[in-house]
Structure formats: C-alpha cells, structure tokens
Residue frames as a rotation matrix with the C-alpha (Angstrom) as fourth column:
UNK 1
0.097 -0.982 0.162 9.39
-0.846 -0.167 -0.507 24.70
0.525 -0.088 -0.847 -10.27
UNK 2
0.627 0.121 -0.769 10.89
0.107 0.965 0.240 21.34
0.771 -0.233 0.592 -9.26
UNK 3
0.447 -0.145 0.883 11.76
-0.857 -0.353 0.376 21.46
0.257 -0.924 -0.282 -5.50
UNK 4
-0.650 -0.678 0.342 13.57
-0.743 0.473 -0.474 19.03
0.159 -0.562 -0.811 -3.14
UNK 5
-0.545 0.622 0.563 10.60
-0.095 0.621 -0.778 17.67
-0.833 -0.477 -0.279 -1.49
UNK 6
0.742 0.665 -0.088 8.33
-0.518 0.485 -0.705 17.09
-0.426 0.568 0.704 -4.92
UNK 7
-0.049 -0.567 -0.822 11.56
-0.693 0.613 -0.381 15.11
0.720 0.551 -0.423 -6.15
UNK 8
-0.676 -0.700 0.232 11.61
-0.659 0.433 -0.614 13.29
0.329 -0.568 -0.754 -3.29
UNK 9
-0.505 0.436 0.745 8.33
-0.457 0.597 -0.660 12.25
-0.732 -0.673 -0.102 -2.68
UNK 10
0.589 0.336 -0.735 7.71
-0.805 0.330 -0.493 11.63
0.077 0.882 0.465 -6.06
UNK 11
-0.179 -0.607 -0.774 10.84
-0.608 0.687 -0.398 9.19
0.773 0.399 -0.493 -6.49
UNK 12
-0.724 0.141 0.675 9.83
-0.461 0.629 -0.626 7.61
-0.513 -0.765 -0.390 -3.07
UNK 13
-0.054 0.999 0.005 6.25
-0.782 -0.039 -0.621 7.16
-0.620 -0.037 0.783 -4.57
UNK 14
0.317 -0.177 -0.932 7.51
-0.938 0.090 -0.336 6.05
0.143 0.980 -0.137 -7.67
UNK 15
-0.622 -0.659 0.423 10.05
-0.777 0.450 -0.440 3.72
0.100 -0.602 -0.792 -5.75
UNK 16
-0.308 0.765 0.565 6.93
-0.414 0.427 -0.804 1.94
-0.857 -0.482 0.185 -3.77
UNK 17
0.546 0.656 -0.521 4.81
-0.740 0.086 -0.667 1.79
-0.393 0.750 0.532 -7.19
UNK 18
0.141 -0.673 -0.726 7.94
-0.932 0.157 -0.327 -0.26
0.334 0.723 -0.605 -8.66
UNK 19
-0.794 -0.549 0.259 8.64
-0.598 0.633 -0.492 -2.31
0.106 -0.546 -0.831 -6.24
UNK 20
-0.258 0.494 0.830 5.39
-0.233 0.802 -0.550 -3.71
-0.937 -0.336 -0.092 -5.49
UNK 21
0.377 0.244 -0.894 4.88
-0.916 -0.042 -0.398 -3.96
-0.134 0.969 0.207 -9.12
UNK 22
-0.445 -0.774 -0.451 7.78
-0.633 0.628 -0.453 -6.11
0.634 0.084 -0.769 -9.45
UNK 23
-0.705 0.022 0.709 6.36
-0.611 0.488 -0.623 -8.01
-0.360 -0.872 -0.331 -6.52
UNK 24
0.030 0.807 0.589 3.12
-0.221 0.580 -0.784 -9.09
-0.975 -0.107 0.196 -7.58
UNK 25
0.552 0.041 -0.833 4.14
-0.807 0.280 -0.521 -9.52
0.211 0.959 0.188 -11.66
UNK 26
-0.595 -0.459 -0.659 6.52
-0.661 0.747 0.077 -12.06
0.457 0.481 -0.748 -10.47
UNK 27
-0.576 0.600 0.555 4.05
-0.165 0.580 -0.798 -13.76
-0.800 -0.551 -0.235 -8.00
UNK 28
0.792 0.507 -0.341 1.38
-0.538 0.313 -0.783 -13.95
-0.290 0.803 0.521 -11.44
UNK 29
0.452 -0.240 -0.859 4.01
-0.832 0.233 -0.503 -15.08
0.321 0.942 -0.095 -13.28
UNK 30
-0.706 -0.701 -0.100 5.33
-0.648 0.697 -0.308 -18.02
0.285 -0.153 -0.946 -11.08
UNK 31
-0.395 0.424 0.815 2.12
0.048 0.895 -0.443 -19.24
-0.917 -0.136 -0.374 -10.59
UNK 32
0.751 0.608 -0.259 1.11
-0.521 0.305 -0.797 -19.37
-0.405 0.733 0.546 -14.08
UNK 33
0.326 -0.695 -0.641 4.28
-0.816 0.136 -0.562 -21.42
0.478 0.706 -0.523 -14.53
UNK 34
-0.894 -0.436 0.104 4.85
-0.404 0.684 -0.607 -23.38
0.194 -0.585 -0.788 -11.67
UNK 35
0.016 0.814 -0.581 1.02
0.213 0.565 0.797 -23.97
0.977 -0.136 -0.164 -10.51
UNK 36
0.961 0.168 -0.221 0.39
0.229 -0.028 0.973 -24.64
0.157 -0.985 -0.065 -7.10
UNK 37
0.503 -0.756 -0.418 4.19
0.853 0.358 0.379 -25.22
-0.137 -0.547 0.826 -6.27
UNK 38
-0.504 -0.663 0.554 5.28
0.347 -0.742 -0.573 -21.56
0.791 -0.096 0.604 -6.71
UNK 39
0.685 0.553 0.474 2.43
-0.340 -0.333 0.880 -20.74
0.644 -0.764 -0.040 -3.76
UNK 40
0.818 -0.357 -0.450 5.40
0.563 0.654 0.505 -23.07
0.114 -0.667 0.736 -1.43
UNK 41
-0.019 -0.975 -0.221 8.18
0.997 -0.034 0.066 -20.74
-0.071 -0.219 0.973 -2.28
UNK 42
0.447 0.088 0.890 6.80
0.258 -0.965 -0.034 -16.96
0.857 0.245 -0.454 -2.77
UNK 43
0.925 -0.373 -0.078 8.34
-0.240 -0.729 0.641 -15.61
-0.296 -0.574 -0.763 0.25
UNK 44
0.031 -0.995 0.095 11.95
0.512 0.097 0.853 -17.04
-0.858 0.022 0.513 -0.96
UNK 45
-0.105 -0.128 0.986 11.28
0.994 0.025 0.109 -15.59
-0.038 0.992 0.124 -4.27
UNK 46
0.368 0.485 0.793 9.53
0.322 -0.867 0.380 -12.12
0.872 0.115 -0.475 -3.51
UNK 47
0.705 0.572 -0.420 10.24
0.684 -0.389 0.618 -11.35
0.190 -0.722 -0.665 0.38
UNK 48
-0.441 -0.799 -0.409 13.95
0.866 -0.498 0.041 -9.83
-0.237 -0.336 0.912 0.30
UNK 49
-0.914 0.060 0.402 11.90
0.202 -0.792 0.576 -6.58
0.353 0.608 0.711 -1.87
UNK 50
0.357 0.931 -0.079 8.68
0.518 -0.127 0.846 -7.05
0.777 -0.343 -0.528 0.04
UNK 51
0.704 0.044 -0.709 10.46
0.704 -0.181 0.687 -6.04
-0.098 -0.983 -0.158 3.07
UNK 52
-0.757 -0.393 0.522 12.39
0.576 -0.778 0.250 -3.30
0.308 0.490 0.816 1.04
UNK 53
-0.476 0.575 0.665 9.38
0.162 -0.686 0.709 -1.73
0.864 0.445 0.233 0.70
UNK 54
0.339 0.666 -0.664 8.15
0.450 0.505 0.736 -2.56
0.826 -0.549 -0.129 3.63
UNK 55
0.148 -0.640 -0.754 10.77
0.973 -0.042 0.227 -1.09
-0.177 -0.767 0.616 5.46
UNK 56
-0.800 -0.273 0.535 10.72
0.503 -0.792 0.348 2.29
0.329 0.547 0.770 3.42
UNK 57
0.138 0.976 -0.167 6.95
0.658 0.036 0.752 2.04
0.740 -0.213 -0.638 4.61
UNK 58
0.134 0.007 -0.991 8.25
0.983 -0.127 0.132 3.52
-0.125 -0.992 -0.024 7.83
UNK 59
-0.869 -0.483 -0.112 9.76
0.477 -0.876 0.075 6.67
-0.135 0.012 0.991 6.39
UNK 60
-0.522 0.737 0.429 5.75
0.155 -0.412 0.898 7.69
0.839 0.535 0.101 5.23
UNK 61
0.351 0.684 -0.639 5.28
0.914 -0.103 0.392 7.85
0.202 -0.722 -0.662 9.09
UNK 62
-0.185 -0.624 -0.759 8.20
0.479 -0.731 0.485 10.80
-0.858 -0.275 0.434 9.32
UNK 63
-0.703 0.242 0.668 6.75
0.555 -0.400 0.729 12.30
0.444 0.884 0.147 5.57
UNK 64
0.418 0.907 0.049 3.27
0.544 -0.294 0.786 13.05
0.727 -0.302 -0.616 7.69
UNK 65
0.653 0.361 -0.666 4.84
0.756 -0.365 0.543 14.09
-0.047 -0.858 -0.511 10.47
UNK 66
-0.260 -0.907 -0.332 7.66
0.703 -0.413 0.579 16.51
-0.662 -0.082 0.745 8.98
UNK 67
0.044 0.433 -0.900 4.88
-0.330 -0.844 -0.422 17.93
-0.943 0.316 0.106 6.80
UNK 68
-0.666 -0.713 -0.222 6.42
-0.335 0.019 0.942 16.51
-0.667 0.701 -0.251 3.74
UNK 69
-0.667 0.626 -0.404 3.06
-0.022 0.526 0.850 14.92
0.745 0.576 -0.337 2.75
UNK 70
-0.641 0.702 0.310 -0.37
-0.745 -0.666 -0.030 16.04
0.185 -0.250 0.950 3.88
UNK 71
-0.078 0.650 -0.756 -2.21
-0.154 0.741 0.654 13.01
0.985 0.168 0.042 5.22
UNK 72
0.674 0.251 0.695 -3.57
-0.645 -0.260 0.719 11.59
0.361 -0.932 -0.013 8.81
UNK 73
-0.744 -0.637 0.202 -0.48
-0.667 0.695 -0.267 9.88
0.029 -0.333 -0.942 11.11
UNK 74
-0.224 0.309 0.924 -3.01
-0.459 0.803 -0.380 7.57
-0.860 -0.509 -0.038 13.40
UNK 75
0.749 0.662 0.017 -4.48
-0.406 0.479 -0.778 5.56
-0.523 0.576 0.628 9.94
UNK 76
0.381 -0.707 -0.596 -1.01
-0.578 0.321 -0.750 5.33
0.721 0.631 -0.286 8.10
UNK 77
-0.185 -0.799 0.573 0.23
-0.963 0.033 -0.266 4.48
0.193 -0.601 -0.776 11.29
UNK 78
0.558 0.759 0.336 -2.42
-0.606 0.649 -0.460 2.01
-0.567 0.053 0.822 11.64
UNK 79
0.911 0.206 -0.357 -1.75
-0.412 0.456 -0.789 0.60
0.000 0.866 0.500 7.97
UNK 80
0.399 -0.810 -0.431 2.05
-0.605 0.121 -0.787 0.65
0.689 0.574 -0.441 8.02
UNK 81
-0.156 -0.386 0.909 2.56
-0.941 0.337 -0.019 -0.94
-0.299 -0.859 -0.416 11.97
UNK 82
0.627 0.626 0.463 0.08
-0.527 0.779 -0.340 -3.80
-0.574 -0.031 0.819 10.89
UNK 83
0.986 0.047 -0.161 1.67
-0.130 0.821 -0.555 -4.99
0.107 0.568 0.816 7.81
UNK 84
-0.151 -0.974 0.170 5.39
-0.744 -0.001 -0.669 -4.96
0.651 -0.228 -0.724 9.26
UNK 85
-0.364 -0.120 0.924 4.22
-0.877 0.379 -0.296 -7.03
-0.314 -0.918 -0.243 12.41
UNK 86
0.608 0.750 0.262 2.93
-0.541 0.632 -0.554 -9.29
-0.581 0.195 0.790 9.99
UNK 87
0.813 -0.529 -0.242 5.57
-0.337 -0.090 -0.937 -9.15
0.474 0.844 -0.252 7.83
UNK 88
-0.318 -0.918 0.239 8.34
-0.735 0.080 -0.673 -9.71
0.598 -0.390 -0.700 10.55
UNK 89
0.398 0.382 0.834 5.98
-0.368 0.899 -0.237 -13.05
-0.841 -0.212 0.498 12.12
UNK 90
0.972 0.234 -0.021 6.39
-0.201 0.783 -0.589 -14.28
-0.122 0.576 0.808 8.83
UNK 91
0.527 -0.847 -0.068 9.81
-0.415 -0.186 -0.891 -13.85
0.742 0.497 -0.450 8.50
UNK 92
-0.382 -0.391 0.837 10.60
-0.878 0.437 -0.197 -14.99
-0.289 -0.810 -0.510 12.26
UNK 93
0.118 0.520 0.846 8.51
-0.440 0.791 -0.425 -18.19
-0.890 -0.322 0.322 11.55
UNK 94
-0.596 -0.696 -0.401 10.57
-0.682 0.174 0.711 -19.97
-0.424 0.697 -0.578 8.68
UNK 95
-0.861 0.341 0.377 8.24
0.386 0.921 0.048 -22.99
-0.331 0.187 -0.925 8.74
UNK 96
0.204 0.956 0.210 4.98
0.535 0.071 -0.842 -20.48
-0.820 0.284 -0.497 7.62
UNK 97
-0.614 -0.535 -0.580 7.18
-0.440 -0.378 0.815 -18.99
-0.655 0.756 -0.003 4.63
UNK 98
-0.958 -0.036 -0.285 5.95
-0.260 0.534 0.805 -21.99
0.124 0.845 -0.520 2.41
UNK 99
-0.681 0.709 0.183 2.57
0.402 0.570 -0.717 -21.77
-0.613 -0.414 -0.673 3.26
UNK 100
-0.601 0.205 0.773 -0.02
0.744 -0.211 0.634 -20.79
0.293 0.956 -0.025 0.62
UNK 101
0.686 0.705 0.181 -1.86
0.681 -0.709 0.181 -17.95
0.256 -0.001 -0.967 2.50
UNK 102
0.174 -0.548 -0.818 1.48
0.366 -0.735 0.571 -16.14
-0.914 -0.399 0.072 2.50
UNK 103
-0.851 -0.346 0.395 1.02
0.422 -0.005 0.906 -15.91
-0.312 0.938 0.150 -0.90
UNK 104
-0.109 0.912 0.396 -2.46
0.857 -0.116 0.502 -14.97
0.504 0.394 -0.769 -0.95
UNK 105
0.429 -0.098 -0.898 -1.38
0.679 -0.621 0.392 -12.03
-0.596 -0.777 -0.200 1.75
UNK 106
-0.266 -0.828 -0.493 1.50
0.344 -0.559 0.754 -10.63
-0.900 0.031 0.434 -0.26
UNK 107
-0.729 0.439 0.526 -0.75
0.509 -0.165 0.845 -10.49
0.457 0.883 -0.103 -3.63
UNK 108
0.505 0.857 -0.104 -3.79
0.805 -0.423 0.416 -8.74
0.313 -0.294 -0.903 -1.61
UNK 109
0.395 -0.215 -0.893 -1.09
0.516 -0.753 0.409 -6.05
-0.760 -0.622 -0.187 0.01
UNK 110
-0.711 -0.679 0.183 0.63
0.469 -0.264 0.843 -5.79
-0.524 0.685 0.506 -3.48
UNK 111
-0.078 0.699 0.711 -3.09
0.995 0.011 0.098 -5.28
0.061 0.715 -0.696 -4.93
UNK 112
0.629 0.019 -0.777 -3.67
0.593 -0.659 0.463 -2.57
-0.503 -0.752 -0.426 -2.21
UNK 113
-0.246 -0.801 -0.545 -0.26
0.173 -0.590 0.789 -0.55
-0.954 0.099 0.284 -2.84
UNK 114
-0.783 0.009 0.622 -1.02
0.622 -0.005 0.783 -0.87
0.010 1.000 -0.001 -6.58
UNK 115
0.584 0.807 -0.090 -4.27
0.808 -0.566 0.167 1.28
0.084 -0.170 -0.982 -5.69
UNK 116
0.807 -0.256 -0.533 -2.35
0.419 -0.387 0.821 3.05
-0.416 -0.886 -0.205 -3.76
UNK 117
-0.128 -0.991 0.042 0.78
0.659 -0.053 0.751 4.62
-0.742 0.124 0.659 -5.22
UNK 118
-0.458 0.110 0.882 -0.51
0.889 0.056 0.454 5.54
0.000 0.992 -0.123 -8.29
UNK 119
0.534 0.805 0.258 -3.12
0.540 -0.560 0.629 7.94
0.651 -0.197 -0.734 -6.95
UNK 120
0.557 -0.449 -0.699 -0.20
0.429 -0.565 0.705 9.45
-0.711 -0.692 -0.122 -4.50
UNK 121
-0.743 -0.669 -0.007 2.22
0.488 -0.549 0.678 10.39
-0.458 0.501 0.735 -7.75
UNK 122
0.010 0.779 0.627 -1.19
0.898 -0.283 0.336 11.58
0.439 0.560 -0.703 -9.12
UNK 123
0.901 0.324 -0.290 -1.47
0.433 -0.605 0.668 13.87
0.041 -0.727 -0.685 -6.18
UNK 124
0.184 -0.912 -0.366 2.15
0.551 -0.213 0.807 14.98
-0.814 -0.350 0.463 -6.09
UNK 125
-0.833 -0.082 0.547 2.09
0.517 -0.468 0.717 16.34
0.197 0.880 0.432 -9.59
UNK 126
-0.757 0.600 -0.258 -1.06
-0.535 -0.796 -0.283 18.49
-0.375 -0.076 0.924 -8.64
UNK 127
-0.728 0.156 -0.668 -3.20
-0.674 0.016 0.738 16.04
0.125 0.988 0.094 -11.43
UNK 128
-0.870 -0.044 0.491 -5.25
-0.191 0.948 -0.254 13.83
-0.454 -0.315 -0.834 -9.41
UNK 129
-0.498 0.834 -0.239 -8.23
-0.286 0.102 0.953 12.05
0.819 0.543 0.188 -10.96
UNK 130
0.251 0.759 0.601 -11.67
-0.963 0.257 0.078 11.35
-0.095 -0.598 0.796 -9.54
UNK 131
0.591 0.238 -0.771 -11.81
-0.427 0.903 -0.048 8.17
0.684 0.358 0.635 -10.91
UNK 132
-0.501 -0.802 -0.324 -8.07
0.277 0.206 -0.939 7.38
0.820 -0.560 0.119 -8.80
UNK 133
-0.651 0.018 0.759 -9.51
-0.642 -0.546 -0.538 8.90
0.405 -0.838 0.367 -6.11
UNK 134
0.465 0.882 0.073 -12.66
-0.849 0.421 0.320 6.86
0.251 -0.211 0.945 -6.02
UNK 135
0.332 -0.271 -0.904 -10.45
0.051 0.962 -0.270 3.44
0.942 0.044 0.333 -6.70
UNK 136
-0.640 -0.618 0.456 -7.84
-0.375 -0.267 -0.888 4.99
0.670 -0.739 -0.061 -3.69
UNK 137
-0.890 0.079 0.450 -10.43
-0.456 -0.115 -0.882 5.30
-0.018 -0.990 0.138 -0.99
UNK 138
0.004 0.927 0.375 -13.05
-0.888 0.175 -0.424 2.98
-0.459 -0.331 0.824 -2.04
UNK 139
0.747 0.052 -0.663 -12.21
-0.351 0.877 -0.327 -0.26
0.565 0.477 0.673 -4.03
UNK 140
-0.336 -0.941 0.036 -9.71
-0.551 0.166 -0.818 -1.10
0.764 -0.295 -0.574 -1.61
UNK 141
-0.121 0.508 0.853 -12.34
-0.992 -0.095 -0.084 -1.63
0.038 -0.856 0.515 1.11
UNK 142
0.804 0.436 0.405 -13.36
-0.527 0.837 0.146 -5.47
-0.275 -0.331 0.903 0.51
UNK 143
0.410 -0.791 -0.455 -10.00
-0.031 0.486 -0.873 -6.24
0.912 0.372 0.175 -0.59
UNK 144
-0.391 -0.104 0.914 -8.82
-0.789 -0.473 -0.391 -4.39
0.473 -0.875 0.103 2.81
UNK 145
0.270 0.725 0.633 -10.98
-0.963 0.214 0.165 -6.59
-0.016 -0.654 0.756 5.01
UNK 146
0.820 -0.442 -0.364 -9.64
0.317 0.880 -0.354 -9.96
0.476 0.175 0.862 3.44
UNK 147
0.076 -0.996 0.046 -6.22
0.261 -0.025 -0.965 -8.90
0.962 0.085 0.258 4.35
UNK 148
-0.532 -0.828 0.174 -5.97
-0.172 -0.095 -0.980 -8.33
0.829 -0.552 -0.092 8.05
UNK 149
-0.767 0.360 -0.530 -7.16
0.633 0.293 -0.717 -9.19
-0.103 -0.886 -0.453 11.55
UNK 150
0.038 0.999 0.004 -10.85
0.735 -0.030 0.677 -8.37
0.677 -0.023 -0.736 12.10
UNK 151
0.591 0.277 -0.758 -10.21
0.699 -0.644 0.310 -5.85
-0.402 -0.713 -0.574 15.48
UNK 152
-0.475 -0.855 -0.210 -7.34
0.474 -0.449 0.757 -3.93
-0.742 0.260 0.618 12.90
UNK 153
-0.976 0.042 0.215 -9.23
0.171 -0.470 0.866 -3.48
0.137 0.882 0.452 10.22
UNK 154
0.105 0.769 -0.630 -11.79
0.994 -0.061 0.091 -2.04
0.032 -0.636 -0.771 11.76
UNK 155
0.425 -0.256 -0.868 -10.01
0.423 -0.792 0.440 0.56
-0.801 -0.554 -0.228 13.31
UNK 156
-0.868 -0.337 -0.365 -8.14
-0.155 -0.514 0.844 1.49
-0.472 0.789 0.394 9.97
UNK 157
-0.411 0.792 0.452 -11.47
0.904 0.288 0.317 1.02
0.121 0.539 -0.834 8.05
UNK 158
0.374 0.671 -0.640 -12.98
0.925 -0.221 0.308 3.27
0.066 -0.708 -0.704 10.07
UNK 159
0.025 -0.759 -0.651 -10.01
0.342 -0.605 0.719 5.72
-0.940 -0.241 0.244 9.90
UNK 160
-0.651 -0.645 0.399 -9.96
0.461 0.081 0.884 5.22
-0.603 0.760 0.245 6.25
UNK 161
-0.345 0.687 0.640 -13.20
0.806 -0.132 0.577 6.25
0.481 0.715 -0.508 5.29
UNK 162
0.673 0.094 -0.733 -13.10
0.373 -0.900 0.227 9.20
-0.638 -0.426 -0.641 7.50
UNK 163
-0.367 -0.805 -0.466 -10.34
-0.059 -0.480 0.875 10.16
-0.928 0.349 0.129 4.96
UNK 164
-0.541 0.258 0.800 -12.38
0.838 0.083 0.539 9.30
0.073 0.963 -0.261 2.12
UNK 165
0.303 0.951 -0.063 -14.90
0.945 -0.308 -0.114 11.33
-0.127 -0.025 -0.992 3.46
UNK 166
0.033 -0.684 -0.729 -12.22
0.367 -0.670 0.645 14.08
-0.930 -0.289 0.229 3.57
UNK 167
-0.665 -0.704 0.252 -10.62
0.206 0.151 0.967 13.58
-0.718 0.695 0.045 0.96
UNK 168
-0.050 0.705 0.707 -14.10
0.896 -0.281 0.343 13.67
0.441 0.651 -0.618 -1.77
UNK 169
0.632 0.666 -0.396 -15.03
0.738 -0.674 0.044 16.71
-0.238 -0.320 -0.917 0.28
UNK 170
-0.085 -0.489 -0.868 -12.11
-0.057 -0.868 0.494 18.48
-0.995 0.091 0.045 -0.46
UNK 171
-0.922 -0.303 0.240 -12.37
0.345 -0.365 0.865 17.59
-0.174 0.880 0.441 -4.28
UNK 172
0.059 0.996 0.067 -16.20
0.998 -0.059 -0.001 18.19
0.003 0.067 -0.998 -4.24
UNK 173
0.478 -0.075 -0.875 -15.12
0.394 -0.872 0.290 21.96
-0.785 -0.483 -0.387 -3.09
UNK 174
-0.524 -0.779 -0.344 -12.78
0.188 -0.500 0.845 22.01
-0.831 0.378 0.408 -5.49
UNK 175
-0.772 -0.049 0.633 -14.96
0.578 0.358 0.733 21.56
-0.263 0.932 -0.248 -8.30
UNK 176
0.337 0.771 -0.540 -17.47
0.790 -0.544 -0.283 24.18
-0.512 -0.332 -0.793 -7.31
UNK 177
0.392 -0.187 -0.901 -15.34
0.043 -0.974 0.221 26.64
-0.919 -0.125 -0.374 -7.62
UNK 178
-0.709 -0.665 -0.235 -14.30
0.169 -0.484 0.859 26.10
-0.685 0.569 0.455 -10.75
C-alpha cells in the first residue's frame, strides 16, 4: 500500500537523483563543447539547481529526525553542513565562481549524490541491491576524500564506514535467514 511518507520520500529521492543528474550531464556536456572555457563559467551555468538541491539537503536532517527515514543524524549532518558552507563561500565569493576547482568540486559532489540517490529509492521500495549497497558505502570513499577538507572528512569517513559496517551487517543477517 502506497502511504504518504513512501510518496514522499521517494519523490524527494527521486527529486535529488534528477537534479544532480541534470547537474553533472550539463557540466560533461559543456566541457566537451566549450573545452577549458566552460570550467570559467560552471557555477553561472549549474549553481541556481546546485543550491536547489542543496538547500532541500537540509530537509534529510528533519527526515532522520522525524523518523521519516532510518539513518544516523551526526554523519548526514556531517555531510549535508559541509557541503552548504562550501557551497554558500562559493557563492559569497563571486571572484572564485570562475575558477576551475569549482568545477572539479561540483562534478565530485554530483558523482557522490549519483551513488547516492539511487541506492536510497532502492531502499524505499524495499528492493535494495548488494551490489548498490557496496557502490553506496564503499566506492564513494576515495572520491569522498578528494572532495573536502582533510579534518571533515575524517570525521564523516569515519562516521561513514561505521554505517557501512551497519548497514552490510544488517543485509548479511538478512540473508541468513532466508
């Protein structure tokens, strides 16, 4: 039976999945057209929907803590504080818009989320795979590490793979039993 709250966090999920989609197909596709010189203008081109999403980002701290979704606060919090305070530097500082490691930032967070999403509407429908699971809480890791400050990603590292470790144990359990 289709409830309130699996419509809702599905179409959020869904939402997220779209958006950064959209984010990082047009970032490929303006630099295989433009070259170097679309790396000068990706935040004019991509940030009004980065920070859509970004900003929606917040509501997955009130999902955790209203129950609505079954995950740990202090790590999302972690994940979702970091890339806003980044996200709102870049946006206060006009003159590092057109720099080219804001382009290499917003493709590594877009990679991320692309992990990421997918494997949450997986889970919302009841249907998740190992395989998703494995990508979720473990190919993310040296991507992860490129993408933020060294004393952050740590601490969410560290957070995160306590949740892998969770997270395999609970399907490990599951598969016993069947």
């Amino acid at each position: 039976m289709l409830s309130f709250r699996l419509a809702y966090i599905f179409s959020y999920n869904l939402f997220q999945f779209c958006g950064h989609t959209w984010i990082l197909a047009n970032n490929i596709a303006r630099f295989l057209t433009f070259g170097k010189d679309a790396l000068a203008d990706t935040f004019y081109s991509v940030g009004f929907v980065m920070s859509l999403c970004q900003l929606l980002s917040i509501l997955e701290l009130l999902h955790i803590a209203d129950g609505i979704e079954k995950a740990r606060l202090l790590p999302r919090f972690v994940q979702v504080m970091e890339k806003n305070i980044l996200l709102i530097m870049v946006i206060l500082l006009e003159e590092f818009q057109s720099k080219p490691v804001v382009f290499a930032q917003l493709f590594l967070w877009n990679i991320l989320d692309l992990l990421r999403y997918p494997h949450e509407l997986l889970c919302v429908m009841d249907t998740p795979s190992i395989a998703m699971l494995w990508i979720r809480y473990t190919l993310w890791i040296p991507i992860y590490i490129l993408t933020v400050a060294i004393e952050g990603a740590s601490v969410t590292v560290w957070q995160l793979l306590k949740e892998r470790h969770h997270q395999l144990g609970k399907w490990n359990k599951k598969m016993k039993r069947k």
